[in-house]
N, C-alpha and C positions, 0 to 999 in steps of 0.2 A: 321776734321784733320786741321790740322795748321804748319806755318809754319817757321821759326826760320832760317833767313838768313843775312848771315853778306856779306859787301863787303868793301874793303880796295884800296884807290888809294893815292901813294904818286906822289904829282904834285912838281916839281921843280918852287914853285911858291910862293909867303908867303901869312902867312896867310888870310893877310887882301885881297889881289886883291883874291884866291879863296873865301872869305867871300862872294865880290862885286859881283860874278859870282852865289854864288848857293842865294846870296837873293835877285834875280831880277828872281822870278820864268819866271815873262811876257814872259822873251827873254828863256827861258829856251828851243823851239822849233828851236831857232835857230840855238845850238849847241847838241842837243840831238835827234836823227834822231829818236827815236819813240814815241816821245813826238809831236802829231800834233796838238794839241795848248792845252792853255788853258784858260780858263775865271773864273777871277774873280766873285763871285756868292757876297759875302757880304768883304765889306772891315773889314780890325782888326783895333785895336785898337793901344795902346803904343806895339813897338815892329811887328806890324803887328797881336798880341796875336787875336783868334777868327776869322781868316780871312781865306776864304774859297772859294777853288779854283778848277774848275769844270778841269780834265785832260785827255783827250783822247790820247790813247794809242795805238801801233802797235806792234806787238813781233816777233820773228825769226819763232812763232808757228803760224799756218794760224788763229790766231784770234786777235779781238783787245781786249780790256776792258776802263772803263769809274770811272775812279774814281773821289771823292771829299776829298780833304785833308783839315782839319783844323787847324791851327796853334793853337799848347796848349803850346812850349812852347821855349823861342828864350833867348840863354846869346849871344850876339857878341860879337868876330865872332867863339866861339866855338860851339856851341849849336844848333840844332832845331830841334824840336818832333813837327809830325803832327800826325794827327789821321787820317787815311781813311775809307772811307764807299764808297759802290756801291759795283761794282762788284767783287771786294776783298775788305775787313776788317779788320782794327787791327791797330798799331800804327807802324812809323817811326820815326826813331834817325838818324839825321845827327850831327857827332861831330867829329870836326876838333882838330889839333894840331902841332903845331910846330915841326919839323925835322930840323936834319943840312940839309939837302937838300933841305928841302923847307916844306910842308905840308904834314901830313897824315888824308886824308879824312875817315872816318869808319860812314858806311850807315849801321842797322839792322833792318831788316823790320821782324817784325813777324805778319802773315797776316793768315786769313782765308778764301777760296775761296767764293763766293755767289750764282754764278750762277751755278743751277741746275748741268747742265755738270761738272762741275769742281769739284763741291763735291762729285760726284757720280764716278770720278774718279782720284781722286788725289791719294787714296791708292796704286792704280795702277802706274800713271805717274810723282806722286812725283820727281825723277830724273828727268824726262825732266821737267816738270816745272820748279826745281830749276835749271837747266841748260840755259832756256829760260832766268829766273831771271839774272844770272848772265851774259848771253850774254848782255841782253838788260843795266847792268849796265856797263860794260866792254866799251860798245860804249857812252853811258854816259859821263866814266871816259875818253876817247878817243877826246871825244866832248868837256869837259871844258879843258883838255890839250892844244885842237886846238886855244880855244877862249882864252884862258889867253896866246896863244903864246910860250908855255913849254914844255919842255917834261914828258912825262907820263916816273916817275921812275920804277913803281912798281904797279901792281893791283893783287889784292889776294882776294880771298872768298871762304866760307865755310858755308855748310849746317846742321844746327844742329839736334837735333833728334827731329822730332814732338813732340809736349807736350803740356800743359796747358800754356795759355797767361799770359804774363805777364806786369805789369804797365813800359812802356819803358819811361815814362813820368820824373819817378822818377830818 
């Protein structure tokens, strides 16, 4: 089972200073409270393209997980697809845009769980997962608010029907 989740933050902020914010993953624990670090494993190349980044994680749900994202693929500063592996799988789309008010951020993670637990019950607790998902992005979007100084206009997300993966690359 897999799993097909969008989230949405319009930051009264433009585009380039939230660009500055989400492509400095390093500092990224400093304004995203379940993000408790992470490390660089291999630098990229032009663009950061191939660069892969070890992340540990804390959720609303008493567990953590450990994932490694790779950059596949970065236009600045609208653009960036990583691919994750470890304890969830599947690709991320960060793609920003222009607002009168300032930015709209749209994050769609389609992911499939790994560890054992989670595949064995995700049919089951799919809702809280995606609820977890969307807390932990909520505080997130709460978090580069705080750091870029702005107010959070708007955060919205929605979970779509499990299905077949698809190339979020493209």
């Amino acid at each position: 089972m897999d799993f097909h989740l969008v989230s949405e933050w319009h930051l009264a902020a433009p585009i380039e200073a939230v660009w500055a914010v989400l492509d400095s993953p390093a500092a990224w624990p400093q304004w995203w409270p379940e993000i408790q670090r992470i490390e660089t494993l291999h630098a990229g190349g032009n663009n950061d393209l191939g660069a892969i980044r070890r992340t540990w994680w804390t959720s609303r749900l008493p567990y953590g997980f450990v994932i490694d994202f790779t950059t596949r693929a970065v236009e600045k500063p609208t653009l960036l697809v990583v691919e994750a592996t470890g304890d969830l799988a599947g690709m991320g789309r960060w793609e920003l845009a222009s607002i009168p008010a300032g930015t709209r951020v749209r994050y769609t993670w389609q992911v499939f769980p790994h560890k054992w637990w989670m595949r064995a019950l995700a049919p089951l607790l799919a809702p809280l997962f995606a609820w977890n998902h969307h807390a932990v992005m909520r505080d997130g979007a709460i978090g580069m608010a705080r750091q870029l100084g702005v107010e959070l206009i708007d955060y919205r997300n929605r979970l779509s029907k499990p299905g077949p993966q698809s190339n979020l690359a493209q």
